[in-house]
C-alpha positions in Angstrom: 0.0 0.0 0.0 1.4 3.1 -0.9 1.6 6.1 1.6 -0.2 9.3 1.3 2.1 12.0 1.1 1.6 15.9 1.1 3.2 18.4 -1.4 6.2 18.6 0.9 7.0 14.9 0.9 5.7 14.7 4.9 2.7 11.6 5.9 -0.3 12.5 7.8 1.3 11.4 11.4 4.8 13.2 10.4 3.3 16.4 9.7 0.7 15.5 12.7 3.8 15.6 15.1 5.5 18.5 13.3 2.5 20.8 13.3 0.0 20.0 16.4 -0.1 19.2 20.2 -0.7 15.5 20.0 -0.9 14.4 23.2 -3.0 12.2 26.0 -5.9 13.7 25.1 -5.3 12.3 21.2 -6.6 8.4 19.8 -5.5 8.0 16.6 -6.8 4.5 14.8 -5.2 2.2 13.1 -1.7 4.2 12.9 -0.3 0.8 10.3 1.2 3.2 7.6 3.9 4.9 10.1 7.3 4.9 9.7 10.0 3.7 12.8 10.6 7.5 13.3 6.9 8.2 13.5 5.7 4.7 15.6 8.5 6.4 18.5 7.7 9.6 18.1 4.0 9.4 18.3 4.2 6.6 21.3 6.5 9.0 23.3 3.7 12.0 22.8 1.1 10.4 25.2 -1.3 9.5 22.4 -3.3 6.4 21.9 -3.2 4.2 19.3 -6.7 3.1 18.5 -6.1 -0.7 16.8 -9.0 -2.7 15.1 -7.0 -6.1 14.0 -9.5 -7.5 12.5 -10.6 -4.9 10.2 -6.7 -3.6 9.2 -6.2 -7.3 8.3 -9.9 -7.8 6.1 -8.9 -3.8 4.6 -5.6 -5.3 4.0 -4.9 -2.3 5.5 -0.9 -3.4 7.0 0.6 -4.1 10.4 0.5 -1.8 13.3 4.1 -2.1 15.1 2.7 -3.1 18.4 6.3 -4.3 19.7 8.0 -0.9 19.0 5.0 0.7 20.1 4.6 -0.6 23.5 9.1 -0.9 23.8 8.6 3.3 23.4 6.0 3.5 26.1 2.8 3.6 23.5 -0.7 3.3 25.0 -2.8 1.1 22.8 -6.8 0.3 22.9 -8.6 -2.4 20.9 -12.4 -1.3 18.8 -13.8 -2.4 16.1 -15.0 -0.4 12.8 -16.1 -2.2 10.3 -18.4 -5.2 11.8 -17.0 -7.7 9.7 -16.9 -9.5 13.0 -16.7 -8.5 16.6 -14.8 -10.4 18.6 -12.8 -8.6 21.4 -10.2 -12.1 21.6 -9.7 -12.1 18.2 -8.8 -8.8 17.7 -5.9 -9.2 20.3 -5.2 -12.5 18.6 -5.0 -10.8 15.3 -3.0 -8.0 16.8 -0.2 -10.9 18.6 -0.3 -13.1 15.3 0.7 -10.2 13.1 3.6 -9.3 14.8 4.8 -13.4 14.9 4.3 -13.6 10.9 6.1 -10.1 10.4 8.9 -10.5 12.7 9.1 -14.6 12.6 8.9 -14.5 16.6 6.7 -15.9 19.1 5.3 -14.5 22.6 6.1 -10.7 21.0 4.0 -8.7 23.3 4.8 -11.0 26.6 7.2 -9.5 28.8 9.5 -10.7 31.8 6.5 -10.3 34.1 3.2 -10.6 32.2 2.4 -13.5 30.3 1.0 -12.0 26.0 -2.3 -12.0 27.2 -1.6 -10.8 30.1 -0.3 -7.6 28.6 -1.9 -7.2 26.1 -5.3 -6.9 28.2 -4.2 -4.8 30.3 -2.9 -2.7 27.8 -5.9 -2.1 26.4 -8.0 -1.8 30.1 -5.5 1.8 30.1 -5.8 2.8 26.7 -9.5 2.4 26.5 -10.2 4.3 29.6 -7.5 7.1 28.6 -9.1 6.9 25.0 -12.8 7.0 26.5 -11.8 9.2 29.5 -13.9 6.8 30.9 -13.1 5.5 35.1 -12.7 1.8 34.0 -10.1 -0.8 33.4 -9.9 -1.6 37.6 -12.1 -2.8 40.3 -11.8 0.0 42.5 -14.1 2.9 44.7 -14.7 5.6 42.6 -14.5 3.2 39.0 -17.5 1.9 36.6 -18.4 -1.7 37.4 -17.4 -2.8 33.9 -16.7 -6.8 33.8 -16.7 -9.4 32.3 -17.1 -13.3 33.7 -15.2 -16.3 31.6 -16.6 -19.8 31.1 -14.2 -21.7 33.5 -16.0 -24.9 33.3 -14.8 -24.8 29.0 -12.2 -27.1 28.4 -10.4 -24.4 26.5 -10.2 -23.3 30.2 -10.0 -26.2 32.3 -7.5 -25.9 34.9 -6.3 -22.6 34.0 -5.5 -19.7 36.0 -4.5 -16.2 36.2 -2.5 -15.4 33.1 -3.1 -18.6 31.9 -6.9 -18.3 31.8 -6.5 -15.0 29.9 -3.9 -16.6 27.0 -6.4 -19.9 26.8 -9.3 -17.5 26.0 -7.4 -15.3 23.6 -5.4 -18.0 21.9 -7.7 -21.5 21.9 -10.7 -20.2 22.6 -12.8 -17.1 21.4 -15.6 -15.2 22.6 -18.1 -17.8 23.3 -16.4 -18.1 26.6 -17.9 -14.9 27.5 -20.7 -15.6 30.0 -21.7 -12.4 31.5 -20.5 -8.4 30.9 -21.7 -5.7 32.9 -21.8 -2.3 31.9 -21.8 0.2 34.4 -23.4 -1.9 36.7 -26.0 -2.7 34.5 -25.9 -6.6 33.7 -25.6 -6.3 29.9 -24.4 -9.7 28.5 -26.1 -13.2 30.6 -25.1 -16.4 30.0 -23.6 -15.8 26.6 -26.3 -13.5 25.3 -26.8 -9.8 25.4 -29.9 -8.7 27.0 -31.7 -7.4 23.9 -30.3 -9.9 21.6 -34.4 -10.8 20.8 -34.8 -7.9 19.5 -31.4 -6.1 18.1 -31.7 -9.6 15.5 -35.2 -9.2 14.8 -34.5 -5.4 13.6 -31.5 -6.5 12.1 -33.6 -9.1 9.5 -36.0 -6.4 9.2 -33.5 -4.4 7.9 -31.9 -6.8 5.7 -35.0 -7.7 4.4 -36.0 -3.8 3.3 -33.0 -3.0 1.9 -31.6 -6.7 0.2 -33.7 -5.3 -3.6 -31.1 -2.7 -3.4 -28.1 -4.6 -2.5 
């Protein structure tokens, strides 16, 4: 894929750096056209990178440099764009396997004391609340009640635990092992199915059906 360029020969994140006051309070997505000088640069301002693996990899749209990234202190959060699936363990699956098939290396994103899931997860807990500006990512006073409750009784998970369980569910299982996500508080997700999945499927066949003469 070829880079966009201005008149001046500088890329959108160069001349980003060069001209405005990127900082915390930035989340730029996807961020997989940069070059080494930008990836460090960029990390080291405070900004997020907002990643959707699944998407940049359907798009065809390159590799983000997670390992750099992360070596230069780089925040990263995990979304989704184009809902050609939605699948929050895939995406970070996507995002580790990239890096092994670029770099021909394995564990990439572990470090000395987290396991690659490990990291990786909570990675993204403090660049999604920095990106959001949302109190979340921890189980403390003063934080949103957002969690999320893994099938332990799966035999992707059997006998797991701690960073274990996290790098079974990212890396043999998927998101069927989610039983239960609360948002807010509010008990969004119950085992395995979202509240108003009834009727967010009806709508979306209703849909599908008024608009498949067009398609």
């Amino acid at each position: 894929m070829v880079k966009c360029k201005n008149s001046g020969g500088h890329g959108p994140v160069e001349w980003a750096l060069d001209n405005m006051e990127l900082d915390a309070r930035w989340c730029l997505i996807h961020c997989t056209q940069m070059t080494t000088q930008e990836t460090v640069r960029l990390a080291q301002s405070g900004a997020v990178a907002g990643l959707c693996p699944i998407t940049e990899s359907n798009l065809g749209d390159g590799i983000f440099d997670a390992v750099r990234w992360t070596d230069s202190g780089g925040e990263i959060a995990v979304g989704s764009d184009s809902n050609i699936r939605i699948a929050l363990s895939e995406e970070l699956r996507t995002l580790e396997y990239s890096q092994r098939l670029r770099d021909g290396a394995r564990a990439t994103l572990a470090s000395i004391e987290y396991s690659t899931g490990r990291r990786m997860f909570e990675a993204i807990l403090r660049g999604g609340a920095q990106a959001t500006q949302r109190k979340t990512g921890r189980l403390e006073v003063g934080y949103w009640a957002d969690m999320l409750t893994l099938d332990t009784s799966s035999e992707h998970l059997w006998g797991r635990a701690n960073d274990t369980t996290l790098d079974a569910w990212i890396f043999a299982g998927d998101d069927r092992l989610v039983t239960n996500v609360w948002s807010a508080g509010r008990h969004m997700v119950k085992d395995g199915e979202h509240v108003e999945r009834a009727n967010i499927a009806a709508a979306y066949r209703q849909t599908i059906d008024a608009l498949k003469d067009d398609l």
